[in-house]
C-alpha positions, 0 to 999 in steps of 0.5 A, spaced: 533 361 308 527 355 306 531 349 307 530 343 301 527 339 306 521 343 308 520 345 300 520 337 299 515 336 306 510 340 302 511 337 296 510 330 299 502 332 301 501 336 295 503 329 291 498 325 295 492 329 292 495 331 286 500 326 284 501 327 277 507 333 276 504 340 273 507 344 267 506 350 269 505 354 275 500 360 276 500 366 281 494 370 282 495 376 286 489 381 289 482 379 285 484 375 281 484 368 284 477 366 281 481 364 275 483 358 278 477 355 280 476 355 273 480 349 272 479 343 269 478 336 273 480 342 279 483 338 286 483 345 292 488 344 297 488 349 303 494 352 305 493 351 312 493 342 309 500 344 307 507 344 311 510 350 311 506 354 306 505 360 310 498 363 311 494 369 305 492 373 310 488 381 305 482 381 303 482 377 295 488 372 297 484 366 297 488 362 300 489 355 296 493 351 292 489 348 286 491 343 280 487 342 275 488 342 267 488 348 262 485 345 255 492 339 256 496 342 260 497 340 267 496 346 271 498 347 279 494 355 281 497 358 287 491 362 290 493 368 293 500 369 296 504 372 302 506 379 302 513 381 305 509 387 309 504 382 313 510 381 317 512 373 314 520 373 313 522 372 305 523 366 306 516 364 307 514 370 302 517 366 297 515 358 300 509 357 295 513 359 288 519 355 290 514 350 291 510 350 284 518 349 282 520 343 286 512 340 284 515 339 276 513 346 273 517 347 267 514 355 267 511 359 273 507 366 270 505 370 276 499 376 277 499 382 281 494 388 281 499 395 280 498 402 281 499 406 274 505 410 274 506 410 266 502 417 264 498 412 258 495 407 263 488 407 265 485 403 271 483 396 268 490 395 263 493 389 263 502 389 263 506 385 261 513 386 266 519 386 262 524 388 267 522 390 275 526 394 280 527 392 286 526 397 291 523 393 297 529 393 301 530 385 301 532 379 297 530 372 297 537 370 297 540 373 303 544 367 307 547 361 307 546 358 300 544 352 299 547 349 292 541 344 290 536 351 290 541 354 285 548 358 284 550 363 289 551 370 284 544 368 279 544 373 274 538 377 273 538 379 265 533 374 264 530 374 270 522 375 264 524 369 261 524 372 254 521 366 251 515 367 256 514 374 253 513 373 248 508 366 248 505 371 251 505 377 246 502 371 242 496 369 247 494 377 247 493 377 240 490 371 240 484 372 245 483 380 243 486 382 249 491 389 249 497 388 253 501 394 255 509 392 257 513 396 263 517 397 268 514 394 275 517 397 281 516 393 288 516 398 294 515 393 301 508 397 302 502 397 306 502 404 305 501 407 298 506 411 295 507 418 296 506 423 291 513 424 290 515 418 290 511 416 285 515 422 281 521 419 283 519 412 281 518 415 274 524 418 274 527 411 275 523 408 269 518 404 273 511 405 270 507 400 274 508 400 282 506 394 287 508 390 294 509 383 290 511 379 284 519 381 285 522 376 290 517 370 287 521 372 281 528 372 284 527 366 288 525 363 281 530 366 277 534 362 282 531 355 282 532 356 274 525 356 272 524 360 267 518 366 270 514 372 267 509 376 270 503 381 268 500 386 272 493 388 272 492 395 273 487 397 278 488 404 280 493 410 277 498 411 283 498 417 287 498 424 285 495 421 279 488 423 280 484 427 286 482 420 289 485 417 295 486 410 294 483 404 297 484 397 296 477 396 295 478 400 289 483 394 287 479 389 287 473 393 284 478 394 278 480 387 279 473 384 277 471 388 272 477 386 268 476 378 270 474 377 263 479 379 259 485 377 264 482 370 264 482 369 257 488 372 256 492 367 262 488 362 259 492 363 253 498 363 255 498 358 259 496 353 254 502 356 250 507 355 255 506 349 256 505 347 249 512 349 248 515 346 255 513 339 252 515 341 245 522 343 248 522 337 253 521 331 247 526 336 243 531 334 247 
């Protein structure tokens, strides 16, 4: 288990080049990290420069922590993440979002490529995750407990922060982008999926599958941090098509949708933060 100490260590060297407290927080999974250099008044900081901040090791995880500014809103990016199948312990899968959580962020949205379970997906749709399946086998609160992260037993009904839902139902619409909505299952990976697997994994009601996003969500939800996620989908999932799948192909997917995911990211994050702002001054 992370220890408030380490989180606050890394908090203390983010401060020194970043010193104003972000509002919202962004995660940007496989091909989807140019974003962030996007960013206004962009300030780049390597993970290696962090204390505790464990290293994105597969091909697009660019591996640094911006901080900029969408439109007003105070922004902190996390370029790239941990998997739990490199081989770090969850503790460090979930470091980076834990931090943006002590760093002041008032939401956190999360990115991710998935495989397509959903029989009405094509490669290059946005999903917005209303709920997930945990099926990696772990949890980022297993351990001791410590009380000033958050309660032991967190409830998980609104691990997607409604609210967050629906600011970004709002921005897609706003930007003309078309956003599914699913279930995401979280299989601990690297190998993809089996064939039957996958009949399994819609016999759950999984329609999108990914190696990621879950326990960011979790060690989020534990914190009290309201959090909500979007996938693109970079290939339709095994037994699906004739095709063998291939990360390159993730990213490939990744690029050609970049335009219509930044627009639609960029939206909602102004969103969320015009709304964090208008609940703070509200109380």
């Amino acid at each position: 288990m992370t220890t408030l100490s380490e989180l606050d260590e890394a908090v203390r060297v983010i401060r020194h080049h970043v010193p104003a407290p972000p509002t919202v927080g962004v995660v940007l999974g496989s091909g989807l990290g140019g974003w962030g250099d996007a960013l206004a008044d962009l300030v780049k900081l390597p993970y290696a420069e962090i204390p505790g901040m464990p290293r994105a090791a597969v091909v697009g995880h660019a591996g640094f922590f911006c901080a900029g500014r969408v439109g007003d809103v105070p922004v902190a990016c996390l370029q790239g993440r941990a998997h739990l199948y490199e081989g770090h312990p969850l503790a460090k899968v979930v470091f980076g979002v834990r931090v943006l959580a002590r760093l002041g962020c008032r939401a956190v949205l999360l990115t991710n490529a998935a495989g397509g379970i959903h029989h009405g997906f094509a490669a290059g749709d946005l999903m917005l995750l209303i709920d997930h399946l945990n099926l990696m086998g772990k949890n980022p609160l297993v351990g001791p407990n410590d009380d000033a992260l958050g309660k032991r037993f967190p409830d998980m009904t609104y691990a997607h922060d409604p609210r967050l839902l629906e600011l970004a139902r709002a921005a897609a619409s706003e930007a003309g982008v078309p956003l599914r909505e699913g279930v995401y299952a979280a299989l601990l990976g690297p190998s993809y999926e089996t064939p039957a697997e996958i009949r399994m994994l819609r016999t759950l009601g999984a329609d999108a599958v990914g190696m990621s996003t879950v326990p960011e969500i979790i060690a989020l939800r534990h914190m009290g941090v309201p959090a909500a996620a979007i996938s693109c989908i970079t290939n339709l999932a095994a037994g699906l098509t004739r095709r063998e799948l291939d990360h390159a192909e993730v990213e490939e997917t990744a690029r050609k949708a970049r335009a219509r995911f930044s627009a639609l990211l960029s939206a909602w994050v102004r969103r969320a933060g015009e709304d964090a702002a208008a609940r703070s001054s509200a109380s």
